[in-house]
N, C-alpha and C positions, 0 to 999 in steps of 0.2 A: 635355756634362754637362747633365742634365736639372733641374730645378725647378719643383715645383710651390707653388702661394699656400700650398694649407693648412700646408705644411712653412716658407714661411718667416713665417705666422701664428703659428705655435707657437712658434717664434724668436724673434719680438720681444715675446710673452707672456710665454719666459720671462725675459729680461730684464726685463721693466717688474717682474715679482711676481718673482722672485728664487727662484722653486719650483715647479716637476715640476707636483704636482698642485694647486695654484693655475691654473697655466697653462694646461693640460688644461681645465681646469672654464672658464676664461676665453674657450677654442676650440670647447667641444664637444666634447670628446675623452674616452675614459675615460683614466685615467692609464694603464693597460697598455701603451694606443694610441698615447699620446702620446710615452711612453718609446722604443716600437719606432719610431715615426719619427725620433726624433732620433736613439737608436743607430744607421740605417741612413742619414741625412744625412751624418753624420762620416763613416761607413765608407766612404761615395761621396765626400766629398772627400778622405776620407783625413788630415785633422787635428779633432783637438777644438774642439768651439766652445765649451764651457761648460766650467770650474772646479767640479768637487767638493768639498763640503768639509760639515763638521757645519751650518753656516746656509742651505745652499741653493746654487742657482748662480750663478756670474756670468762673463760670457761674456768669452773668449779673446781676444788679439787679433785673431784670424780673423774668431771670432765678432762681434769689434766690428766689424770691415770687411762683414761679413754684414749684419750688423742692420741700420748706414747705407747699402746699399745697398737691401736692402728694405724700409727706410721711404720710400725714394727711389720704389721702384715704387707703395706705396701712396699716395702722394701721386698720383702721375699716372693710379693706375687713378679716384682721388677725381675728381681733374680731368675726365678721360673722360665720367666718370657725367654730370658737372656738365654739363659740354660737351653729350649727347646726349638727356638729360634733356628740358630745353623741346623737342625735335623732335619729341619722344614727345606733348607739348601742344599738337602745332601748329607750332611754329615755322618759318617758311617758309626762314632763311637767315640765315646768319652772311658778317661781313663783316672780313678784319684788315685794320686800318691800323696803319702806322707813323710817327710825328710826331715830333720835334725837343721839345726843353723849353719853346722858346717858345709854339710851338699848343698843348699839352697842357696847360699852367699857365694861359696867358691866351685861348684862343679857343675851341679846341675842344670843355670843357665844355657853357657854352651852345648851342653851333651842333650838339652831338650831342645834347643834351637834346630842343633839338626835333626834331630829325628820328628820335627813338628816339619820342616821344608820337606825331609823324604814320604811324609803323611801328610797331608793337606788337609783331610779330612778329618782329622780325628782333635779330640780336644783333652788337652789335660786339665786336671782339679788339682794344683799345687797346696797343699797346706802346712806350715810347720809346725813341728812339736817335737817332745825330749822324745829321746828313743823310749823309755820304758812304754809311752802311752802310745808310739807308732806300734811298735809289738800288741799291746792289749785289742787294738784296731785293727789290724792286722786279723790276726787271732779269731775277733768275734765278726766279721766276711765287712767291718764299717770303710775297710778301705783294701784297693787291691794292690798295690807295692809301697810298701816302705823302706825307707834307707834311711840305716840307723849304726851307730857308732859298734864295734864290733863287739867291746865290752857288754854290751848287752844281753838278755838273758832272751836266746829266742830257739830253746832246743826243738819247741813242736814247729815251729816254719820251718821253711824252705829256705835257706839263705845262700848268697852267694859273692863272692869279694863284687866290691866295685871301685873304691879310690883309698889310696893310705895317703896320711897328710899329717903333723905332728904337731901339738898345742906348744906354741910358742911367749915368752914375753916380750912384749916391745915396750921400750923405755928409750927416752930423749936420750941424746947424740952426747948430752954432758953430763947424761944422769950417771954414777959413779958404780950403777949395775953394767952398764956401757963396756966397761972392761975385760968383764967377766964371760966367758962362754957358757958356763951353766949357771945353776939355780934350783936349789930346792921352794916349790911353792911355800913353804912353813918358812922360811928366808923371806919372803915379801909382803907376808901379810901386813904388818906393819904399816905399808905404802899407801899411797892414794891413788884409788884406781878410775881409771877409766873402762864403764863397762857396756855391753849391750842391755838393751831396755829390758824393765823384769816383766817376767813372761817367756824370754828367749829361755832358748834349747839353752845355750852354753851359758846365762845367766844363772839358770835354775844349777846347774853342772858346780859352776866356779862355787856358790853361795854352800851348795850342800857341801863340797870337800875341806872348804874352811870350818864350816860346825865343824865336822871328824875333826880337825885337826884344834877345837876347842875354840875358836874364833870367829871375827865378823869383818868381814870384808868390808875395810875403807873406802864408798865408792864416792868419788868426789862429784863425777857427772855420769849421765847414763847417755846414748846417743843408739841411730836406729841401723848401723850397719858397720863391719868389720873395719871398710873405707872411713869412718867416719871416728871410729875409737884412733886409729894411725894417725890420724890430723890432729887430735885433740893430745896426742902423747906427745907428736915431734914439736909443738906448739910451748908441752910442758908443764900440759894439766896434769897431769899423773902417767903410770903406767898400764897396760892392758895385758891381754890375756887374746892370742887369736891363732887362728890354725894357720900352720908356714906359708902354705899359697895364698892367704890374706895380707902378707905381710906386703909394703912399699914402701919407696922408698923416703927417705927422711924419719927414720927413725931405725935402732940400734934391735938385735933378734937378739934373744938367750935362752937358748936350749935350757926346757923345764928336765929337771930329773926324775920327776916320780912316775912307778911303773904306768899310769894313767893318760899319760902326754902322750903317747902314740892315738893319734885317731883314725885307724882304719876303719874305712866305713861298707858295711853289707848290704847288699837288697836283700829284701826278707816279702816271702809269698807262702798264702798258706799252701798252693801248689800249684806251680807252673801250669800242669797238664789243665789244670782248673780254670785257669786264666783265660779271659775271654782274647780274641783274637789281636784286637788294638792292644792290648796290656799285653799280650805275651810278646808282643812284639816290641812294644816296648823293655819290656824284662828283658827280650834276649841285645837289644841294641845297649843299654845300661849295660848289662853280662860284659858285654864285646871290651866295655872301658876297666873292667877289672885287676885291680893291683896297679891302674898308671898312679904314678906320684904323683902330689901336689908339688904345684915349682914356686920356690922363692920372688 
């Protein structure tokens, strides 16, 4: 079964305007034209997608399963454009990585910043995810560097240090863990936490080390960045969970005890010499930042 754009343009025209020759005029089409390709859409699928009636149309539930799926294509032919666009200006080369929530929140902004001012030309694909799945991509050529927590299992890449930074809790200034310099995670499960949105790298992280430890993480709110768990702790919504260099101020740090709370972080490549020109330049500028600390 065949499909073409202008057929499913005219689709999702006429849903947005709820009428025939609205939609037509919206595509370019005379209404005649318009008419005859939706009569002949249906008939090759063989079900209605649009609802007749005295006010206009409105589409089927076919038609609904139609329409979201071709606003799905338009979105990615937009993406496409976007994507091939600067190549048309020049652009010498795109680069994907994949990072964990630690790098992306607290390191890799800056350390891309610059190396995108000393490249003009080149374009990064930033994406987050847990380190197991940056490895498995990695691995099978889906993406060219990832940075990933060092605990990770990544014997057949290529890895190399990049930042050490260490999982910390932050708790209100009167919370009665305030006192305390340390802390065993299995100490605070009890608590009400403040976390990052599930789906996150360290979401996914916190949730699986509470099962191990037979439990379910109290999460009172969920919120979309390290900056934003800090606001919601010193405030007094609960406690969090975030790496030292996330920490700010208005709210109290307590060194976690368990072997896991270091988070040094690696780049990992299936092999440098493999790496295309932009990426390995990238690898070796990441490389350069290896072993700096995270700062409080």
């Amino acid at each position: 079964m065949r499909y073409d754009l202008p057929d499913l343009r005219l689709v999702a025209a006429i849903a947005d305007t709820g009428s025939l020759t609205r939609a037509a005029a919206a595509v370019h089409l005379a209404p005649s034209s318009a008419s005859h390709r939706l009569t002949q859409l249906e008939t090759t699928l063989g079900i209605p997608l649009f609802s007749r009636h005295a006010r206009g149309l409105t589409p089927t539930a076919a038609g609904e399963s139609l329409l979201r799926h071709a606003r799905q294509i338009f979105a990615q032919l937009e993406q496409m454009h976007a994507d091939l666009a600067p190549h048309a200006s020049g652009l010498h080369s795109q680069v994907t990585v994949f990072a964990n929530t630690n790098a992306i929140n607290c390191f890799l902004p800056g350390d891309l910043g610059d190396f995108l001012r000393e490249h003009p030309r080149v374009r990064v694909a930033l994406e987050e995810q847990p380190s197991p799945t940056i490895v498995q991509a990695v691995a099978a050529r889906q993406v060219e560097i990832g940075v990933i927590a060092a605990e990770g299992s990544a014997s057949d890449l290529e890895t190399h240090p990049y930042r050490s930074d260490r999982l910390v809790l932050v708790v209100p200034a009167s919370h009665p863990l305030a006192m305390r310099t340390q802390a065993g995670f299995a100490e605070v499960l009890g608590e009400p936490f403040v976390c990052l949105h599930a789906g996150s790298a360290i979401h996914t992280f916190m949730m699986n080390h509470a099962l191990r430890l037979g439990a379910r993480l109290d999460v009172r709110i969920q919120v979309r960045s390290f900056n934003a768990v800090c606001r919601m702790v010193a405030a007094g919504v609960g406690i969090g969970m975030v790496p030292r260099s996330a920490a700010v101020d208005g709210v109290r740090t307590v060194e976690i005890t368990d072997a896991w709370a270091p988070r040094d972080l690696q780049l990992c490549v299936r092999s440098r010499g493999g790496l295309t020109p932009a990426a390995r330049a990238l690898f070796d500028h990441l490389s350069a930042k290896g072993g700096t600390r995270g700062q409080a």
